[in-house]
N, C-alpha and C positions, 0 to 999 in steps of 0.2 A: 257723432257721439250719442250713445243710447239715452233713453231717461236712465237706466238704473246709472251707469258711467257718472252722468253729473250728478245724480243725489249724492253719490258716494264722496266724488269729490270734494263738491260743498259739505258733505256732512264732516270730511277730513279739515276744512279749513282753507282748501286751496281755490285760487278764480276760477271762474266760467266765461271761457271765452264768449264775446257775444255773438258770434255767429250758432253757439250751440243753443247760448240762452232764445236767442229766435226760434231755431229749432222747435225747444220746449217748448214756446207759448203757441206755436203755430199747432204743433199736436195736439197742447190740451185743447186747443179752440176748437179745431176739427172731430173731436174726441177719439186721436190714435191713439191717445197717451190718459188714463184712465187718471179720476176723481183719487186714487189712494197713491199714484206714484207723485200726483202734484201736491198733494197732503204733506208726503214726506219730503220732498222739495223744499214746502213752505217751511215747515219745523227745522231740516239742516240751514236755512236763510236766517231765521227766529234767534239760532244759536249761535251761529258762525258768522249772519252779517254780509256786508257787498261792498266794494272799492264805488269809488265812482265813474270806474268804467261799465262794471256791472250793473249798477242802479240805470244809467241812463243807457241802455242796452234793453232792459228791462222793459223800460218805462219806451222806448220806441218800436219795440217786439209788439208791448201791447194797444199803442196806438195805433200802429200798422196794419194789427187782425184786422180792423173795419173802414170804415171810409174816414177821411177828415173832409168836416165842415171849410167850405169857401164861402164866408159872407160878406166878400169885401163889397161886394155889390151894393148889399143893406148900408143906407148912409150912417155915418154918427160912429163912433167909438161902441167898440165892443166887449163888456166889463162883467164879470164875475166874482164871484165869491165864494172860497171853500172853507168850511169847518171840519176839522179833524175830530171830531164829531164830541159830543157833552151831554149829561143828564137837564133835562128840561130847553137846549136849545134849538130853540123855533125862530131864529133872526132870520134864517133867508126868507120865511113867509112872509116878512113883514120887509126886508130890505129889499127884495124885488121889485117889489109895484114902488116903495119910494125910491131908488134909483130912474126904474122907468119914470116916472114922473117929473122925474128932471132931469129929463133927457139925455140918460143914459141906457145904450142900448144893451140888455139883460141876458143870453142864451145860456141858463143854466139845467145843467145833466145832473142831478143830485143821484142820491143812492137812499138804499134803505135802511133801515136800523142792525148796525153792526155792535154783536157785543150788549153790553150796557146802556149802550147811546141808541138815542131814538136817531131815526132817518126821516127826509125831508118826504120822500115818495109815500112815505105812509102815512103823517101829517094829512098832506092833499087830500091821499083817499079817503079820510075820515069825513071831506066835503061830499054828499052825493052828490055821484053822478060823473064828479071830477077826474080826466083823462092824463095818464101819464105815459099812457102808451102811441102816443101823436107819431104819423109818420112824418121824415123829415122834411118834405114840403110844406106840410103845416106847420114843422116846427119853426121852418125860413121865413113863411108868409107873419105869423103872428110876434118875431121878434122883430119881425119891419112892421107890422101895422101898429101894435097893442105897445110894443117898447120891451116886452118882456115872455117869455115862455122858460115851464120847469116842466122836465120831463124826467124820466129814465133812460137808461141804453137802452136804443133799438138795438136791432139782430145784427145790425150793420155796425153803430156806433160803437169803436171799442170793446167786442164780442167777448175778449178774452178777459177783461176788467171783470165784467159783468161775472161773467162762471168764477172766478179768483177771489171775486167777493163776498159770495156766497160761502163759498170752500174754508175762507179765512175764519169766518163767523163763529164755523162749528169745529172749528179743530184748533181753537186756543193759539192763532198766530197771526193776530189782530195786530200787536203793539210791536211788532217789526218795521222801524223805522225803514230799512230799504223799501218793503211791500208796502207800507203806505204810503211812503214817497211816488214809486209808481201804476200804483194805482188812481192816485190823486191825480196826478198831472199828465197820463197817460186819456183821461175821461174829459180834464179841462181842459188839453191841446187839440182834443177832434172839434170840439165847441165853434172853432173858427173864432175865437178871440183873440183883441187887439193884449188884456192887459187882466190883469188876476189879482183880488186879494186874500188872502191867507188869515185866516184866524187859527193859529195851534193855539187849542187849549192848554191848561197846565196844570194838576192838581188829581185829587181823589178820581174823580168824576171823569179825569181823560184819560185817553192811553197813554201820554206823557205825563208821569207821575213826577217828575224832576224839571226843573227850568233848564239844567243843561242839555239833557234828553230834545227839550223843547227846541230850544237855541240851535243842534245840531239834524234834526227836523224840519226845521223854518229854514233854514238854512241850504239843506239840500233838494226843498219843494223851489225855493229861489233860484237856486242854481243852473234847476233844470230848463225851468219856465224862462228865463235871461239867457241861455245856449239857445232856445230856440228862439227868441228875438222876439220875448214876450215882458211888456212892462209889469211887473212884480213888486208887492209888499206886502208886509207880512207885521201882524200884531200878535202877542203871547197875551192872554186873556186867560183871568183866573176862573180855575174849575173844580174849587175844593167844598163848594155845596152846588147845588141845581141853580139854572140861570130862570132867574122870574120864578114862580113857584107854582106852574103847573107843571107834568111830568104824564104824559098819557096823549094820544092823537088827536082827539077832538078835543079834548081839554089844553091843550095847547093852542090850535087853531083859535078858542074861544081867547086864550088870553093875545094872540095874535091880533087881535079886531079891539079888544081892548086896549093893544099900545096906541093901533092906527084910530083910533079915537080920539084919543090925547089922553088917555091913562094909562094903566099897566103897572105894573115893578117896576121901580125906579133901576135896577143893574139892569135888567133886558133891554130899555131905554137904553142908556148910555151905552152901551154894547153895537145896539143897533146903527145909532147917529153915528157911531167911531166908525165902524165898520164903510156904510153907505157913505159918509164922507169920506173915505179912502178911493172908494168906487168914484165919485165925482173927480176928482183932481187927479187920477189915472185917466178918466176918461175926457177928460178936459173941460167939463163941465162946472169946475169951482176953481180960482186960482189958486187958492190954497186949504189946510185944513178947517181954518175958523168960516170959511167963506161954505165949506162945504158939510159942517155942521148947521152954520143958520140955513142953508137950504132944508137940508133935511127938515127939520125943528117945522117951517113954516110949512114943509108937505101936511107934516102931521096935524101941523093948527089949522088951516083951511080944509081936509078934508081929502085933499090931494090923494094920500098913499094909498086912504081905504077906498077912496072911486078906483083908480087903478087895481087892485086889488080886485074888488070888484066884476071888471072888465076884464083880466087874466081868468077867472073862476068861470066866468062864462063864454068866453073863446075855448076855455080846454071842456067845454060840458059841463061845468058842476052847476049847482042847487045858487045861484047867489045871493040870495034872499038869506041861509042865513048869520051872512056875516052881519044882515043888519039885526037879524035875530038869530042870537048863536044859541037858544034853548031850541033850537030847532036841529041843533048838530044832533049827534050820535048821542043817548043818557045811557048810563051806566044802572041796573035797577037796583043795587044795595049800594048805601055807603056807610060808613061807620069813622071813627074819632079816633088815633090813637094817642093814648094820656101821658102827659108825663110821668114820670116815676118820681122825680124830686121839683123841687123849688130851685129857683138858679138862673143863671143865663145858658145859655147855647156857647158851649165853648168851643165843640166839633159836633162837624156835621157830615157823613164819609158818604157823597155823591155815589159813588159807584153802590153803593147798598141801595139807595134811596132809588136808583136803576135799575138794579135786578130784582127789587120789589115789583117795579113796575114789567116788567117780563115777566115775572112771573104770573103777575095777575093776566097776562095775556096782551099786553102791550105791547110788546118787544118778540122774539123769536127763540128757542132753544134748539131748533132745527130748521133747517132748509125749509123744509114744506110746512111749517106750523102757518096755521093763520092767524091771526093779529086782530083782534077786537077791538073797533077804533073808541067805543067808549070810553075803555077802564082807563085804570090809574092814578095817580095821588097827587093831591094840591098840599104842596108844604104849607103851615100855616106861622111856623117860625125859622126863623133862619138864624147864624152865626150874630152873636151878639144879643138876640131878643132875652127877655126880660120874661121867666118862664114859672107858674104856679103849677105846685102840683097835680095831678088830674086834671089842668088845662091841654088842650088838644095843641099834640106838634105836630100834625097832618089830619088831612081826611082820605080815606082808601074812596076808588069808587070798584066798582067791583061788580063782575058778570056774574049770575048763576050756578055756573064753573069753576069760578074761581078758585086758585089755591084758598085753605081752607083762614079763616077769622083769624085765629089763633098765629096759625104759622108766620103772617103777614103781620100782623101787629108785632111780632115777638122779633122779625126782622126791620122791620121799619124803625121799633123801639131801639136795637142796639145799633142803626146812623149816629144816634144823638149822643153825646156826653151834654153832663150838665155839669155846670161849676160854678163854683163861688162870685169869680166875677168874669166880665165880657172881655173877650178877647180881642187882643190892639184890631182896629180897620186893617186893611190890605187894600188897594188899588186893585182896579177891576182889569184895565190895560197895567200886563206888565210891563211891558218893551214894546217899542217901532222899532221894527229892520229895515 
């Protein structure tokens, strides 16, 4: 079956057998089948959707292009964590080294900033010096010695993920529940893990703008990951403002050294512990949840997450020095305020703006080949329920030379926020365990 044959198809509504959907992925990897017929592929997927014959066809096409990881060699439970990505989420910087830390073993394959959402690989490189491009010997050797390694796809790892992700970025067919279902689990099955946990977002701020959206998402990244005879779970976590209130690569990294300190935002905290206690009692490391919260808690108190931490930063080459001094990260050379307009609380706050503010300043990507200035970006300085005077500051920009212009940025930044009369009820940070 050609590629045109199945766009057509899929664009009509009707399945794709998987031996063709192989096919496809095989082509685009090889590049028989060029960047504009997969484009249109992805958009008839976007509209039309996949059974769950097709999604896991899909999601095995593209594990397949490259090698899968065997590390049953490496002793210890082997435990990961995905985010379906969020404005200001920086938890895997911080829940790797505390996982590794309590021994549990860590091989996570992250990606880059897709969309509105920052990516973990860009984070790192905000570290100098820091390596995401490890071949897999080293990626073997340091999640046996160190407890933890974050990388990107090699040219080997899930080839076809890798090009699919890019492709998705720039052509508006990000929030296709089948395409990120395998993508996701296509990247975290080469990993050679025993056991997975799953953070879907929910709100402004993710590509799951609905809990049911979410629920049937979480739902078939589980499916997949349990067919393949992988222990899974999965939390809905709100994402209708920015997690923690940095939102920029180096300014994130810095609030990252902040939690592993024992401070930070109090929601990134709790996010964090939920999260790496889930990784503990998958990986059998905690008997249950409470057990695998005071773990965590006490990495953080002793000092535990940020040594490891640490010790990951300089096994992959980076600078470690300055996590103990993060005004040594990457500085931004202008910053500036931007003010309220009214008196009031925070009634809404629309994450996905507060996002592509930050892309725009140069954070984030608006093409494939843009580069990413790990400085920029904006530290929220109120969030949902604060208590807000007029011409008091609801962020601070930081801002390269280049940057989109003062004006443009404040006047988007400004229309995130509503202000209102009074604070809007709390919301729980975890919505659901699956």
């Amino acid at each position: 079956m050609r590629a045109y044959e199945i766009i057509h198809r899929k664009r009509d509504g009707r399945a794709i057998p998987p031996a063709a959907i192989a096919a496809l992925v095989d082509g685009f990897t090889t590049g028989e089948i060029p960047d504009y017929q997969m484009a249109a592929f992805c958009m008839a997927v976007f509209f039309r959707g996949m059974d769950e014959v097709e999604v896991r066809a899909l999601t095995e096409a593209m594990l397949r292009s490259g090698d899968v990881l065997d590390l049953s060699d490496i002793p210890g439970a082997k435990v990961d964590k995905h985010s379906t990505g969020g404005v200001g989420d920086k938890v895997s910087l911080a829940l790797a080294p505390l996982a590794a830390a309590c021994g549990v073993k860590v091989p996570m394959i992250s990606g880059r900033g897709l969309g509105h959402t920052g990516g973990t690989l860009d984070k790192l490189e905000a570290i100098p010096g820091f390596r995401v491009d490890l071949p897999v010997g080293r990626f073997r050797e340091l999640v046996r010695d160190v407890g933890a390694c974050l990388v990107g796809q090699t040219e080997r790892l899930a080839p076809a993920d890798r090009k699919l992700y890019a492709l998705r970025d720039v052509t508006a067919t990000v929030e296709s529940i089948p395409l990120i279902a395998a993508s996701i689990m296509s990247k975290k099955l080469a990993e050679g893990i025993d056991a997975l946990v799953l953070d879907v977002k929910v709100g402004s701020g993710a590509f799951m703008k609905r809990l049911d959206d979410a629920r049937t998402l979480a739902a078939t990244l589980a499916g997949i990951g349990r067919r393949m005879g992988k222990r899974v779970s999965a939390l809905l976590t709100r994402m209708d403002e920015p997690l923690g209130r940095a939102v920029g690569n180096a300014l994130e990294v810095a609030e990252t050294v902040a939690l592993l300190s024992g401070g930070g935002p109090e929601d990134l905290r709790e996010v964090t512990v939920e999260l790496t206690a889930e990784m503990l009692v998958l990986g059998g490391a905690a008997a249950d949840l409470a057990a695998g919260r005071a773990r965590v808690a006490a990495a953080i108190a002793d000092g535990r997450g940020l040594a490891k931490l640490e010790e990951i930063v300089r096994a992959q080459g980076g600078d470690a020095a300055v996590l103990r001094d993060p005004e040594r990260l990457p500085r931004a050379p202008v910053r500036y305020d931007v003010p309220s307009p009214a008196a009031g609380f925070v009634a809404e706050l629309d994450a996905e703006a507060i996002g592509l503010a930050a892309v725009a300043l140069g954070a984030g990507r608006a093409r494939v080949e843009d580069r990413i200035d790990p400085a920029v970006g904006v530290v929220v300085a109120k969030k949902l329920g604060d208590r807000v005077e007029r011409g008091e500051p609801l962020c601070t920009v930081h801002a390269g030379e280049g940057s989109e212009s003062r004006e443009r940025v404040t006047a988007r930044l400004a229309g995130a926020y509503r202000i209102g009369p009074v604070a809007p009820a709390q919301r729980p940070l975890v919505l659901e365990r699956l």
